[in-house]
N, C-alpha and C positions, 0 to 999 in steps of 0.2 A: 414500345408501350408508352404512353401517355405521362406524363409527370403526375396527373391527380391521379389515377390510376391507382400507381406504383408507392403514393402514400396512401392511399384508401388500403389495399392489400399490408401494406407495413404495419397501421393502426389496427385492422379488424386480428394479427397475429398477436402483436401486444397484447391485445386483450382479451384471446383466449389463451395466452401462454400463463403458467400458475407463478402467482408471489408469494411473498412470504405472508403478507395481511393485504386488504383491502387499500386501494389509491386512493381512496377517495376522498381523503383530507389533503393528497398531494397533487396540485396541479402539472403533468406535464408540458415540455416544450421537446419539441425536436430542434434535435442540433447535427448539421453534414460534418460528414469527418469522412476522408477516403472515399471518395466516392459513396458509401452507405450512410444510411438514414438512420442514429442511434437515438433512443430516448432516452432521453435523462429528468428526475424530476428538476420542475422551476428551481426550485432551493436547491439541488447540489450544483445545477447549471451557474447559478450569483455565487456560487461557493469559488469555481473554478475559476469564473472572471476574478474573483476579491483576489487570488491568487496567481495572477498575469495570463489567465486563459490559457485554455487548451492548445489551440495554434500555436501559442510561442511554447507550449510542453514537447507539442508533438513535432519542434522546429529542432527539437536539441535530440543528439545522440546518443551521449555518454553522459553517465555523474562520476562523479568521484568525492570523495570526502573520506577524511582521516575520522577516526573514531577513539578517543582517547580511555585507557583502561589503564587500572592497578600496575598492572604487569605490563604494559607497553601499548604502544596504539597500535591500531590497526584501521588501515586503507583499504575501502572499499571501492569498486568498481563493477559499473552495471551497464551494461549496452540496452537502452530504450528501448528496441526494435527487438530484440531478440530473448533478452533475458538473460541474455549469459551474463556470468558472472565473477568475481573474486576476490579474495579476501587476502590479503598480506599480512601476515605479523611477524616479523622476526623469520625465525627460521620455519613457520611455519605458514605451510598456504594452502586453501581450499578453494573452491570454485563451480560451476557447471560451462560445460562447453557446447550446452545445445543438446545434449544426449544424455549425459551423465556426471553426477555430482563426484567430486574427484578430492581426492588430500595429499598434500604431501608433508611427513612428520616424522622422519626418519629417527629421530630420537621419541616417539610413541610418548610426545609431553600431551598433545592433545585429549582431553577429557569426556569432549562433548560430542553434539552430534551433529556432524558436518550436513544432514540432509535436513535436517531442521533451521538450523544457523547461518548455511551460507547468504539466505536471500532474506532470512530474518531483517535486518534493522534497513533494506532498501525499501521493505513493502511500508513499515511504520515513516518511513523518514519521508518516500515518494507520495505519503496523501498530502492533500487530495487528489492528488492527479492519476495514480492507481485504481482511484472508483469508475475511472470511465475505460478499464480494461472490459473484453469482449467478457461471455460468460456471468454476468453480473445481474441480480432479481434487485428493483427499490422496492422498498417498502416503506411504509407509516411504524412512528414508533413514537410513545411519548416524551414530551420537553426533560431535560436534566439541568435539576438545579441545587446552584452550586453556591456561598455565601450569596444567599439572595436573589442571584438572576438564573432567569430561566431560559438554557440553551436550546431551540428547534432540534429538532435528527431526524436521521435516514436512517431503516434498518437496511444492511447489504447483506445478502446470500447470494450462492454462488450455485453455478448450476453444476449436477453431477458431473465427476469427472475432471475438472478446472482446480489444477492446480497441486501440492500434496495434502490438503487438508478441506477437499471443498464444502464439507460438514460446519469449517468454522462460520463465526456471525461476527458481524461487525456493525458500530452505531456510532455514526458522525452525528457530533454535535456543534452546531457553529454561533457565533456571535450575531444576535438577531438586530441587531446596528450595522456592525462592517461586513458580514456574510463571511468574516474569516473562519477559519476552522477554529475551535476552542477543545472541543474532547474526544478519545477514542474510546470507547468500546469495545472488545473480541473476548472471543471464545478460543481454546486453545481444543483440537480437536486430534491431531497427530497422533500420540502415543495411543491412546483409547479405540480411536475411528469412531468414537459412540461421540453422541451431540450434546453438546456444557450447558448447563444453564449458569455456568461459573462465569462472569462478564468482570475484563481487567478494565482498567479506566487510568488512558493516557492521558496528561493535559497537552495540549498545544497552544501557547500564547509568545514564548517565544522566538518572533521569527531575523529573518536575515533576506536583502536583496540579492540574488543571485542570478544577473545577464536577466533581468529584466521580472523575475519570477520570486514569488514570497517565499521564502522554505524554510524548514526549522533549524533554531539556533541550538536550542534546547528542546529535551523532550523529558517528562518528569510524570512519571509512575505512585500513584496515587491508593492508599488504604482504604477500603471501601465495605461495606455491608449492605450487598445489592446495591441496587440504586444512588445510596445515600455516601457521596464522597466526603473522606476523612483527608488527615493530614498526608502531605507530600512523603514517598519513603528512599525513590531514589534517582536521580538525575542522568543521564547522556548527553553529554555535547559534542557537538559536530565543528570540525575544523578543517579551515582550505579545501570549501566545498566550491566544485567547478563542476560548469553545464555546459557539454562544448557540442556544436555540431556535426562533429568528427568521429570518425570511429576508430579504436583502440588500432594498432597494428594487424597484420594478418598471424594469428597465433596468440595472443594475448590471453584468450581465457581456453586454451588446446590443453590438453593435459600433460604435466608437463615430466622430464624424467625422474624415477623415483616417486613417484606418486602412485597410489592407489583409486580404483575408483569405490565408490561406498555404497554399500546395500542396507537399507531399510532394516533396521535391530529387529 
Protein backbone atom coordinates (compact mmCIF):
# COMPACT_ATOMS: atom_id res chain seq x y z
CA UNK A 1 0.00 0.00 0.00
CA UNK A 2 1.12 3.42 -0.83
CA UNK A 3 2.59 5.77 1.99
CA UNK A 4 -0.14 8.65 1.01
CA UNK A 5 -2.67 6.19 1.03
CA UNK A 6 -2.06 4.69 4.45
CA UNK A 7 -2.19 8.36 5.81
CA UNK A 8 -5.28 9.39 4.06
CA UNK A 9 -7.08 6.07 5.71
CA UNK A 10 -5.35 7.03 9.23
CA UNK A 11 -6.70 10.77 9.00
CA UNK A 12 -10.30 10.11 7.56
CA UNK A 13 -10.39 7.26 11.09
CA UNK A 14 -9.34 10.13 13.34
CA UNK A 15 -11.84 12.04 12.37
CA UNK A 16 -14.75 9.95 12.41
CA UNK A 17 -13.42 8.35 15.70
CA UNK A 18 -15.65 10.54 18.82
CA UNK A 19 -13.61 13.08 21.29
CA UNK A 20 -14.31 14.55 24.08
CA UNK A 21 -15.23 18.29 22.41
CA UNK A 22 -14.53 19.62 19.11
CA UNK A 23 -10.37 20.03 17.66
CA UNK A 24 -10.88 22.63 16.28
CA UNK A 25 -9.12 25.21 18.27
CA UNK A 26 -6.28 22.32 18.40
CA UNK A 27 -4.02 22.01 15.39
CA UNK A 28 -2.82 18.38 14.88
CA UNK A 29 0.59 16.95 13.89
CA UNK A 30 1.48 13.44 13.33
CA UNK A 31 4.15 11.98 14.84
CA UNK A 32 5.82 8.00 13.85
CA UNK A 33 6.49 5.96 16.84
CA UNK A 34 6.85 1.99 16.12
CA UNK A 35 6.13 1.64 13.17
CA UNK A 36 2.36 3.31 13.48
CA UNK A 37 1.11 6.63 12.66
CA UNK A 38 -0.16 8.32 16.30
CA UNK A 39 -1.73 11.80 16.44
CA UNK A 40 -0.98 13.99 18.90
CA UNK A 41 -2.15 17.52 19.13
CA UNK A 42 0.72 20.36 18.04
CA UNK A 43 0.70 21.61 21.78
CA UNK A 44 1.14 18.32 23.64
CA UNK A 45 3.64 17.29 20.72
CA UNK A 46 6.18 20.94 22.02
CA UNK A 47 5.00 19.71 25.49
CA UNK A 48 6.97 16.37 24.83
CA UNK A 49 9.88 17.98 23.05
CA UNK A 50 10.14 20.76 26.13
CA UNK A 51 10.66 17.57 28.09
CA UNK A 52 13.63 15.66 26.10
CA UNK A 53 11.24 13.96 23.51
CA UNK A 54 9.49 11.10 23.09
CA UNK A 55 12.50 8.96 21.39
CA UNK A 56 14.66 9.43 24.39
CA UNK A 57 11.33 8.33 26.65
CA UNK A 58 10.64 5.57 24.71
CA UNK A 59 14.77 4.84 24.67
CA UNK A 60 14.50 4.02 28.51
CA UNK A 61 13.24 0.97 30.15
CA UNK A 62 12.93 1.16 33.66
CA UNK A 63 12.30 4.22 36.47
CA UNK A 64 12.97 3.99 39.64
CA UNK A 65 12.70 6.65 42.41
CA UNK A 66 12.46 6.63 46.06
CA UNK A 67 9.42 8.36 47.50
CA UNK A 68 9.82 9.70 50.83
CA UNK A 69 6.85 9.53 53.65
CA UNK A 70 5.91 10.06 57.43
CA UNK A 71 6.58 6.58 58.20
CA UNK A 72 9.47 5.64 55.86
CA UNK A 73 10.00 5.91 52.07
CA UNK A 74 9.26 3.88 49.66
CA UNK A 75 10.87 2.80 46.01
CA UNK A 76 9.07 2.51 43.23
CA UNK A 77 9.78 0.59 40.16
CA UNK A 78 8.01 0.50 36.83
CA UNK A 79 9.02 -1.39 33.64
CA UNK A 80 8.03 1.24 30.49
CA UNK A 81 7.19 -1.62 28.20
CA UNK A 82 5.10 -3.52 30.16
CA UNK A 83 3.77 -1.81 33.09
CA UNK A 84 4.60 -3.91 35.70
CA UNK A 85 5.37 -2.79 38.69
CA UNK A 86 6.48 -2.33 42.51
CA UNK A 87 6.42 -0.89 45.49
CA UNK A 88 8.93 -1.45 48.56
CA UNK A 89 8.40 -0.16 51.87
CA UNK A 90 9.86 -1.80 54.69
CA UNK A 91 8.52 -4.95 55.30
CA UNK A 92 5.83 -4.33 53.03
CA UNK A 93 5.53 -4.83 49.26
CA UNK A 94 2.88 -4.61 46.40
CA UNK A 95 3.23 -4.73 42.77
CA UNK A 96 1.62 -6.04 39.41
CA UNK A 97 3.24 -8.78 37.36
CA UNK A 98 1.46 -8.33 34.09
CA UNK A 99 -1.66 -10.18 35.25
CA UNK A 100 -2.23 -9.29 38.74
CA UNK A 101 -1.95 -6.74 41.52
CA UNK A 102 -0.18 -8.65 44.34
CA UNK A 103 0.69 -7.61 48.32
CA UNK A 104 2.70 -8.87 50.50
CA UNK A 105 1.94 -7.62 54.46
CA UNK A 106 2.26 -10.39 56.72
CA UNK A 107 1.84 -8.39 59.65
CA UNK A 108 -1.85 -6.87 57.98
CA UNK A 109 -0.08 -3.15 58.81
CA UNK A 110 -1.22 -2.13 55.24
CA UNK A 111 -4.49 0.18 55.26
CA UNK A 112 -4.91 1.00 51.70
CA UNK A 113 -5.72 -0.15 48.46
CA UNK A 114 -3.15 -1.90 46.71
CA UNK A 115 -5.19 -1.76 43.19
CA UNK A 116 -5.59 1.73 43.29
CA UNK A 117 -1.96 2.71 44.91
CA UNK A 118 0.34 0.57 43.32
CA UNK A 119 0.68 2.54 39.86
CA UNK A 120 -0.82 5.57 41.48
CA UNK A 121 2.22 8.15 41.80
CA UNK A 122 4.06 6.51 38.37
CA UNK A 123 1.22 7.71 36.22
CA UNK A 124 1.35 11.44 38.08
CA UNK A 125 5.23 11.45 38.12
CA UNK A 126 5.62 9.84 34.26
CA UNK A 127 3.66 12.94 32.56
CA UNK A 128 3.92 14.04 30.26
CA UNK A 129 5.20 11.19 28.68
CA UNK A 130 1.98 8.88 29.74
CA UNK A 131 -0.30 11.17 27.47
CA UNK A 132 1.06 9.55 24.39
CA UNK A 133 0.05 5.88 25.81
CA UNK A 134 -2.24 3.97 23.18
CA UNK A 135 -6.12 4.39 24.06
CA UNK A 136 -6.09 8.09 24.57
CA UNK A 137 -9.00 10.89 22.99
CA UNK A 138 -7.24 15.03 22.86
CA UNK A 139 -9.54 17.26 23.23
CA UNK A 140 -9.94 21.25 23.56
CA UNK A 141 -10.25 22.65 26.95
CA UNK A 142 -10.03 26.21 28.41
CA UNK A 143 -6.64 28.30 29.60
CA UNK A 144 -6.10 27.97 33.56
CA UNK A 145 -5.05 30.83 35.17
CA UNK A 146 -3.29 30.99 37.96
CA UNK A 147 -1.66 34.45 39.94
CA UNK A 148 -2.06 36.09 36.58
CA UNK A 149 -0.98 33.87 33.75
CA UNK A 150 -2.80 31.99 31.73
CA UNK A 151 -1.86 28.23 31.15
CA UNK A 152 -2.98 26.39 27.36
CA UNK A 153 -4.56 22.56 28.03
CA UNK A 154 -5.52 19.52 26.67
CA UNK A 155 -8.48 17.68 27.90
CA UNK A 156 -7.34 13.50 27.91
CA UNK A 157 -10.03 10.63 28.00
CA UNK A 158 -9.45 7.52 27.55
CA UNK A 159 -11.19 5.05 25.65
CA UNK A 160 -13.54 2.28 27.28
CA UNK A 161 -11.80 -0.27 28.79
CA UNK A 162 -8.02 1.30 29.05
CA UNK A 163 -6.91 0.94 32.27
CA UNK A 164 -8.69 0.65 35.96
CA UNK A 165 -10.59 3.82 35.85
CA UNK A 166 -10.90 4.77 32.12
CA UNK A 167 -14.05 7.09 33.05
CA UNK A 168 -11.23 9.24 34.71
CA UNK A 169 -10.30 13.03 32.79
CA UNK A 170 -7.45 14.59 32.91
CA UNK A 171 -6.35 18.51 31.87
CA UNK A 172 -2.62 19.43 30.99
CA UNK A 173 -1.92 22.60 31.39
CA UNK A 174 1.62 23.88 30.24
CA UNK A 175 3.63 27.08 30.24
CA UNK A 176 2.81 29.05 26.92
CA UNK A 177 6.68 30.43 26.89
CA UNK A 178 8.70 27.07 27.51
CA UNK A 179 5.84 24.41 26.62
CA UNK A 180 6.81 22.88 29.96
CA UNK A 181 4.17 21.18 31.90
CA UNK A 182 2.83 23.52 34.77
CA UNK A 183 -0.62 21.76 35.93
CA UNK A 184 -2.68 18.62 36.30
CA UNK A 185 -6.06 18.08 36.37
CA UNK A 186 -8.00 14.58 37.13
CA UNK A 187 -10.96 13.10 37.96
CA UNK A 188 -10.90 10.30 40.45
CA UNK A 189 -13.29 7.75 39.15
CA UNK A 190 -12.28 4.19 40.84
CA UNK A 191 -14.46 3.66 43.74
CA UNK A 192 -17.69 5.10 42.16
CA UNK A 193 -17.30 3.87 38.24
CA UNK A 194 -19.68 6.95 37.88
CA UNK A 195 -17.78 10.10 36.03
CA UNK A 196 -16.45 13.45 38.63
CA UNK A 197 -16.90 16.51 37.65
CA UNK A 198 -14.76 16.84 41.05
CA UNK A 199 -11.16 18.07 39.14
CA UNK A 200 -7.94 17.86 41.62
CA UNK A 201 -5.16 20.35 40.44
CA UNK A 202 -1.44 19.23 40.68
CA UNK A 203 1.14 21.86 40.08
CA UNK A 204 4.29 20.78 38.13
CA UNK A 205 7.13 23.47 38.04
CA UNK A 206 9.56 21.70 39.84
CA UNK A 207 11.74 19.78 37.68
CA UNK A 208 15.04 17.71 37.67
CA UNK A 209 17.52 16.37 34.54
CA UNK A 210 17.28 12.79 34.51
CA UNK A 211 19.68 10.95 31.47
CA UNK A 212 18.81 13.49 29.30
CA UNK A 213 14.75 13.99 30.19
CA UNK A 214 13.03 16.93 32.44
CA UNK A 215 10.98 15.12 35.29
CA UNK A 216 9.60 16.12 38.38
CA UNK A 217 11.44 17.09 41.43
CA UNK A 218 8.46 17.95 43.36
CA UNK A 219 4.91 17.49 42.83
CA UNK A 220 2.45 19.86 45.02
CA UNK A 221 -1.34 19.39 45.39
CA UNK A 222 -3.09 22.43 45.28
CA UNK A 223 -6.91 23.82 47.30
CA UNK A 224 -9.15 24.70 44.51
CA UNK A 225 -13.01 25.73 44.05
CA UNK A 226 -13.34 24.49 40.34
CA UNK A 227 -11.32 26.22 38.15
CA UNK A 228 -10.12 28.70 40.41
CA UNK A 229 -6.73 27.58 42.29
CA UNK A 230 -5.97 28.40 45.98
CA UNK A 231 -3.13 27.87 48.21
CA UNK A 232 -0.51 24.82 48.05
CA UNK A 233 -1.88 22.10 50.77
CA UNK A 234 0.63 19.20 50.29
CA UNK A 235 4.08 18.38 48.73
CA UNK A 236 5.77 14.84 47.24
CA UNK A 237 9.28 14.75 46.51
CA UNK A 238 11.10 12.30 44.54
CA UNK A 239 14.44 11.04 45.34
CA UNK A 240 17.49 8.80 43.38
CA UNK A 241 15.35 8.96 40.40
CA UNK A 242 16.92 6.65 37.62
CA UNK A 243 16.08 6.00 33.74
CA UNK A 244 17.95 3.05 32.73
CA UNK A 245 17.62 1.13 29.46
CA UNK A 246 17.66 -2.08 31.17
CA UNK A 247 15.26 -4.24 32.42
CA UNK A 248 14.75 -5.15 36.06
CA UNK A 249 16.01 -8.94 36.43
CA UNK A 250 13.95 -12.02 35.34
CA UNK A 251 11.32 -12.19 38.39
CA UNK A 252 11.51 -8.85 39.86
CA UNK A 253 7.98 -7.73 39.71
CA UNK A 254 6.78 -12.16 39.90
CA UNK A 255 4.74 -12.52 42.98
CA UNK A 256 6.62 -13.02 45.36
CA UNK A 257 6.24 -15.86 48.66
CA UNK A 258 3.73 -14.98 51.15
CA UNK A 259 2.08 -12.55 49.09
CA UNK A 260 -1.41 -12.43 48.25
CA UNK A 261 -2.92 -11.36 45.07
CA UNK A 262 -5.82 -8.50 45.57
CA UNK A 263 -9.27 -8.19 44.31
CA UNK A 264 -11.17 -5.13 43.62
CA UNK A 265 -13.23 -4.00 47.23
Amino acid sequence: MKPLLIVSILVLFVHCKETPKPMSTIEKTMTESSEQAILYPESLAKVFEAHGGLDAWRSKRTLTYDLPKPNGSETHSTDLYSRKDKIEMGAIAMGFDGKEVWLKDQEGAYKGDAIFYHNLMFYFYAMPFVLADNGINYGATEPLVFEGVSYPGIQITYDSGVGTSPKDEYYIHYDPTTNKMAWLGYTVTYRSGEKSDNVKWIRYGDWMQVDGLLMPKTLTWHAYEGREIKEAKNSYSFENVSLSSESKPVGFYAIPENAEVVTKK
